[in-house]
C-alpha positions as CSV (number, residue, x, y, z in Angstrom):
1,X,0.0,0.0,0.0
2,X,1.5,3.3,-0.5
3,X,0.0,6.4,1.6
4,X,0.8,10.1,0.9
5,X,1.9,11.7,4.5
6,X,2.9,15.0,6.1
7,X,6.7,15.0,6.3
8,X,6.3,17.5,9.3
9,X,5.1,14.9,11.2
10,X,7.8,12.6,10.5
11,X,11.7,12.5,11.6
12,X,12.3,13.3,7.9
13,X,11.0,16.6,8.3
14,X,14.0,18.6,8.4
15,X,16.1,16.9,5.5
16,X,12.8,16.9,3.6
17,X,12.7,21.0,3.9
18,X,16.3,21.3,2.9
19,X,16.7,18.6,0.1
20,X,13.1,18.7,-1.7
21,X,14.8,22.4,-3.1
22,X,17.7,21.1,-3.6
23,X,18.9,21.2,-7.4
24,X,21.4,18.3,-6.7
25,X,19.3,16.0,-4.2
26,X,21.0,12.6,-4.5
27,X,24.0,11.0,-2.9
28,X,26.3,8.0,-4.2
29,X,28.3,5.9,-2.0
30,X,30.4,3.0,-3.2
31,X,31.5,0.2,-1.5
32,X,33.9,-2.9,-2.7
33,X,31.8,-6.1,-1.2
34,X,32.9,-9.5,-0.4
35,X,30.9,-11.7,-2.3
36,X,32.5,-15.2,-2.0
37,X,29.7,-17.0,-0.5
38,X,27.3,-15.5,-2.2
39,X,28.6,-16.5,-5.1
40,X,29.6,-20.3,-4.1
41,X,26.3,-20.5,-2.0
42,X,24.9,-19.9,-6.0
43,X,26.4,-22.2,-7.6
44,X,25.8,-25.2,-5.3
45,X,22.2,-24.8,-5.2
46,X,21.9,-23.8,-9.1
47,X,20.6,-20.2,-8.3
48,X,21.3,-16.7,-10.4
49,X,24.1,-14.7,-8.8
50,X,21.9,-11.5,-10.0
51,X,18.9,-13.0,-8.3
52,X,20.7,-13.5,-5.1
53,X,22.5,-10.4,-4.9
54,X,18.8,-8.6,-5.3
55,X,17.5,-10.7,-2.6
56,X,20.1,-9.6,-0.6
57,X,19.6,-5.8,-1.5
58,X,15.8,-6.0,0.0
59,X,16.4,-8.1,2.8
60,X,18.9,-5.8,3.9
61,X,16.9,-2.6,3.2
62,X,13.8,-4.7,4.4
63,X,15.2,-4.2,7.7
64,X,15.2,-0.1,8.0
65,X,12.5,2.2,8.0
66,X,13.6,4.6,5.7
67,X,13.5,2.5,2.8
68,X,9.9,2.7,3.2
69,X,9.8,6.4,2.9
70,X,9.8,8.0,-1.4
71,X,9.8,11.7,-1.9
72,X,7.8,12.0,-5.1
73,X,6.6,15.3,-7.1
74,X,6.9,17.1,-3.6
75,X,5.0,15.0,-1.5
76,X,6.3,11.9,0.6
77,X,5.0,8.9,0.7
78,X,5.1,5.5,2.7
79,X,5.0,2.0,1.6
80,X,4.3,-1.3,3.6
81,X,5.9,-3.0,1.1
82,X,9.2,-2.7,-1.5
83,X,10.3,-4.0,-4.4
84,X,13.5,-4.7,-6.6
85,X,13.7,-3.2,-10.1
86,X,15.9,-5.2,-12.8
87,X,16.8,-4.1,-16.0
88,X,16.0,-7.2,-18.7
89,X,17.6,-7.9,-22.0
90,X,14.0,-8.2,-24.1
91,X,14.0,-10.6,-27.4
92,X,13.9,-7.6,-29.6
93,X,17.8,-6.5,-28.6
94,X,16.1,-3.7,-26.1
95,X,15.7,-3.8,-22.8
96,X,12.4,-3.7,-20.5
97,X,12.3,-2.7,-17.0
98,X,11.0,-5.6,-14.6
99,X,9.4,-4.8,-10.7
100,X,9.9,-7.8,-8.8
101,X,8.5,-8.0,-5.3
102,X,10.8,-8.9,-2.3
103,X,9.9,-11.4,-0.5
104,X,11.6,-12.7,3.3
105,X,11.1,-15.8,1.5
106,X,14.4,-16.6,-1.0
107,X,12.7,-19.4,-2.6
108,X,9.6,-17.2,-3.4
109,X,11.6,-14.4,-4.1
110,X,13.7,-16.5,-6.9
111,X,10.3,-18.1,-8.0
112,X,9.0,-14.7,-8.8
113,X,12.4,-13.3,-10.3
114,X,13.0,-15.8,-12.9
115,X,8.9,-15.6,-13.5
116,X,8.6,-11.9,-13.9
117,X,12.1,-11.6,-16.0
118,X,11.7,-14.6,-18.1
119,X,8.0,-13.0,-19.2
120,X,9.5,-9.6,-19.5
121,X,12.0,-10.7,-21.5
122,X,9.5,-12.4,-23.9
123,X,6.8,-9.7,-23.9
124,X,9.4,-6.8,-24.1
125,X,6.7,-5.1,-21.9
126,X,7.1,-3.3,-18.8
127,X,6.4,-4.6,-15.2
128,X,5.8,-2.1,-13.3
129,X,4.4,-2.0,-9.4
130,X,2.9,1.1,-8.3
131,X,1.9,0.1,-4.7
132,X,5.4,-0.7,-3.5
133,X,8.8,1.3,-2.8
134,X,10.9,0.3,-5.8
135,X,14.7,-0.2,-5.4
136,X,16.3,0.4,-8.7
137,X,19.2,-1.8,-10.1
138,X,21.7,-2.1,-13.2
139,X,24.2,-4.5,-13.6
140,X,26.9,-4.1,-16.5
141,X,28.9,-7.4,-16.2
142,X,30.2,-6.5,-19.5
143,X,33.2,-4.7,-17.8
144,X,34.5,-4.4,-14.7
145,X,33.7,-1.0,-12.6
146,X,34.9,1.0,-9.9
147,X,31.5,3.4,-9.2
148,X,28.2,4.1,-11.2
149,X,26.3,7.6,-10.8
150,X,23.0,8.2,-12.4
151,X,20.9,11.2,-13.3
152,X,20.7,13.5,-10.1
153,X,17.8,15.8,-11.7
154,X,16.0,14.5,-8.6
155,X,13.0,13.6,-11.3
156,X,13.9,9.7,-10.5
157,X,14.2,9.7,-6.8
158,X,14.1,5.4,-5.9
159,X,17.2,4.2,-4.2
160,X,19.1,2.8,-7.0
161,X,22.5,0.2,-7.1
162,X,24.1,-0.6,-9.9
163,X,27.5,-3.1,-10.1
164,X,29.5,-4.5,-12.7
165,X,31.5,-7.8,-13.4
166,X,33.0,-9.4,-10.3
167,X,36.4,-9.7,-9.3
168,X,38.0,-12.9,-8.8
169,X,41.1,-13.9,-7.2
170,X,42.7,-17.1,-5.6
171,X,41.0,-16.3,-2.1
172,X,37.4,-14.6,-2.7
173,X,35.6,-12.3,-5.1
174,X,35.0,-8.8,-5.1
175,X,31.9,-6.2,-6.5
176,X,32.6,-3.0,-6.4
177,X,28.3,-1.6,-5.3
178,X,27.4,1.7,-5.9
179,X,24.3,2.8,-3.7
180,X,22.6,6.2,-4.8
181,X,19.5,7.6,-2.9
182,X,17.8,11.3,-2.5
183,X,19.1,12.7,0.9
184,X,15.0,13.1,1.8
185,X,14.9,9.8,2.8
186,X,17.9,9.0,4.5
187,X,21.2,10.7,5.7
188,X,24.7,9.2,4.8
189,X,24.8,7.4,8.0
190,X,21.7,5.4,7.1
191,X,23.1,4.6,3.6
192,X,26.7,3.5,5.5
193,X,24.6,1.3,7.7
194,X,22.5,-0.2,4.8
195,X,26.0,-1.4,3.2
196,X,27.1,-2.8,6.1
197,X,23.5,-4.5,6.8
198,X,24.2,-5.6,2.9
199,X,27.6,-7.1,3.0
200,X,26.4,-9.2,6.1
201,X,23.3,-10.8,4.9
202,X,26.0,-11.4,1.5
203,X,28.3,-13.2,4.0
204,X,25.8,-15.3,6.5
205,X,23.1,-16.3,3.5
């Protein structure tokens, strides 16, 4: 469900003054994550390494109110429920934007995600969930990268992470993550936490 409610009356109130008239209102962090397990835990059970790293990315978010909070056109608004945006390679050489629900649950999560990209992918249609805070994603595994920025017009105003290729080596592998997110909904220490909260539900899944 998503409500429309008075940012005066919430502890948002004071960032949401200052950054709603901001020309610049988004922030980037990057961080270099272990992903080791992750990625071993993957292939043992026959599971996408994109699929589990979005998992990841809502259960970790999942667990802090802010996510739940979107400034949009002005006004904020609070969801009950989020969900993870991926970026599909359609049949037609495009691509098509696919909303995915998170669920606690990993094996309804995965059921969902290969549903809903596998379709999208075929239909070349957009999925798109209105009634649920969207986290945006991108990943690039063409080439390695060090940091990602996107537009900061603050027109597009979802937390968004984008990655590239891993990096492996003879004792673990490395993704560089950046995390962007309009400074309305959370400060920087809420962003450093939600990395943190990220790179251990990567390490104990």
């Amino acid at each position: 469900m998503k409500q429309e409610i008075n940012p005066q009356e919430t502890n948002r109130r004071e960032a949401f003054e200052l950054w709603m008239k901001s020309p610049n209102p988004m922030v980037t962090l990057t961080k270099t994550f272990n992903v080791t397990r992750m990625e071993r835990f993957g292939l043992r059970k026959g599971l996408k390494f994109n699929m589990l790293l979005c998992w990841c990315i809502g259960k970790a978010a999942s667990e802090m109110e802010e996510f739940y909070l979107l400034p949009i056109q002005g006004k904020l608004y609070q969801f009950d429920r989020l969900g993870i945006n991926v970026i599909v390679n359609n049949r037609k050489g495009g691509i098509s934007l696919c909303d995915v629900p998170f669920s606690d649950d990993l094996e309804q999560f995965n059921a969902d995600y290969v549903a809903l990209t596998e379709s999208t992918s075929n239909s070349c249609e957009n999925v798109v969930l209105d009634d649920v805070m969207v986290i945006g994603t991108s990943a690039m595994t063409a080439t390695e990268l060090d940091s990602v920025t996107n537009q900061y017009s603050g027109i597009y105003n979802n937390p968004f992470l984008a990655w590239g290729k891993i990096r492996k080596n003879w004792l673990k592998t490395t993704l560089p993550i950046s995390f962007q997110f309009h400074h309305s909904q959370m400060d920087g220490g809420h962003a450093a936490r939600f990395l943190e909260n990220l790179q251990k539900t990567m390490k104990t899944i």
